[in-house]
N, C-alpha and C positions, 0 to 999 in steps of 0.2 A: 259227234258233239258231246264235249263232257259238261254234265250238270254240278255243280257245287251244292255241297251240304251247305245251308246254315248252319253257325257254330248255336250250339243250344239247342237244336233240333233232334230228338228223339228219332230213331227210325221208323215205327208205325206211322210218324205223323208224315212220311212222305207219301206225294204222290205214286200212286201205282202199287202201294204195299201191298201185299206181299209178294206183287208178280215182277219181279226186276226184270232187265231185259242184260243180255252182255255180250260183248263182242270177244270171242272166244280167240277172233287172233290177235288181236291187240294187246290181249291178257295176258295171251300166250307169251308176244314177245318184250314186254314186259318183265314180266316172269324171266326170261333167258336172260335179262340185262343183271337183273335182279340176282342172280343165284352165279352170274361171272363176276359180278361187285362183291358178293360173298367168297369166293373161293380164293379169289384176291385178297382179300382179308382176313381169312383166316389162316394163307400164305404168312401175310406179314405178319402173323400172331404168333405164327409157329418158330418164326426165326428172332422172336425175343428170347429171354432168359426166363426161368421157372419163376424168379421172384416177380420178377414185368408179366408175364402172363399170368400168375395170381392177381396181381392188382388189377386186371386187365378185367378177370372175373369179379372182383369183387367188388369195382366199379359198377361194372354195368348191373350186377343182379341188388346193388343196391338203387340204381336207378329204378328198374322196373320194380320192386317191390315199393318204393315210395312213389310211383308214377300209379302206379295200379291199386292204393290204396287212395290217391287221390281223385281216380275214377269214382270209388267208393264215398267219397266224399268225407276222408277220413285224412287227416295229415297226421304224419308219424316222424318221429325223432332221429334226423340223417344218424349223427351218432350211434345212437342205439341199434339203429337200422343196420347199420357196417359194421359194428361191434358183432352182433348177434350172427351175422352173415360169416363174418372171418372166424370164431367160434365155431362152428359149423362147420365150416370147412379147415377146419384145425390150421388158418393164415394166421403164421404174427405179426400183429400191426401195433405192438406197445399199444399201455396203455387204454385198455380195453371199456366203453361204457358201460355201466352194467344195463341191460335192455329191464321192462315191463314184463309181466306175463303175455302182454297182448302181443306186445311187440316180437316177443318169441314162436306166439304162436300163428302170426301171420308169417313169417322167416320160417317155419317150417314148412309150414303150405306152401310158400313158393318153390323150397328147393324139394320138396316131394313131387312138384310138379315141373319144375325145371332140371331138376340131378336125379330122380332116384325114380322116374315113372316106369320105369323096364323090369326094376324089381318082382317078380313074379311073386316069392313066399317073402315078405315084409312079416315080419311077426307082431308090429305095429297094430293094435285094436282095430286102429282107423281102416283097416284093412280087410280086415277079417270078416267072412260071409255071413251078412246078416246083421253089421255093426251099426251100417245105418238104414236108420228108420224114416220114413214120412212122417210128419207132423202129424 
C-alpha cells in the first residue's frame, strides 16, 4: 500500500518520522525500470548533434536551477538563468542577458555541483581546507 504525501506537508510532520519503513523489492524494481528509461535516453541523446545536445544541457540545467531555487522559495530570471548557464559552459545562444550577482552566484553552485564535483585540486577558495566555517 502506498501512502501519499500531502502537497504542503513538511517531512517531520509525517507520521512515523523518523522511522520509515520500505519495501526493498519494489524499490529495487523500480529502480531497474528507472535506470532502462535512462540508458534509453541518454541513447537518444547521444545520436543528436553537438549543437542539439548542448541545448539539450542547457535546457534542463536551467530548469533545475530555477526549479530548485523555487524550493528555496526564491524565483529567478529564466533569461538570466540561461544566459549565465550558456556563459559557463562557453554555449552560443546570441544575445546573451546580462545575469545579477545572485543570479551568478547560484549558476555556479549548481554547476560545481552538477559539472565540476570530481574535481579533486579546484583552486577555487570555496574549496580549500578550512574555507568554510560554522556560524
Amino acid at each position: 500500500m502506498v501512502r501519499r504525501i500531502k502537497a504542503g506537508t513538511h517531512i517531520h510532520e509525517h507520521r512515523g518520522w523518523p522511522g520509515f519503513r520500505r519495501d526493498r523489492a519494489r524499490i529495487a524494481a523500480r529502480l531497474v525500470d528507472i535506470r532502462h528509461r535512462q540508458g534509453r535516453l541518454i541513447g537518444r541523446i547521444d545520436c543528436l548533434g553537438f549543437q542539439l545536445r548542448a541545448e539539450a544541457v542547457l535546457n534542463t540545467l536551467t530548469e533545475v536551477v530555477l526549479k530548485s531555487s523555487e524550493i528555496e522559495g526564491e524565483t529567478l530570471d529564466r533569461d538570466q538563468v540561461g544566459s549565465s548557464i550558456a556563459r559557463h559552459l562557453g554555449i552560443d545562444i546570441g544575445g546573451l542577458t546580462p545575469a545579477d550577482w545572485h543570479v551568478e552566484g547560484v549558476v555556479e553552485t549548481m554547476l560545481d555541483a552538477t559539472q565540476r564535483y570530481a574535481e579533486e585540486d579546484n583552486e577555487s577558495p570555496k574549496y580549500r581546507e578550512g574555507s568554510i566555517r560554522a556560524a
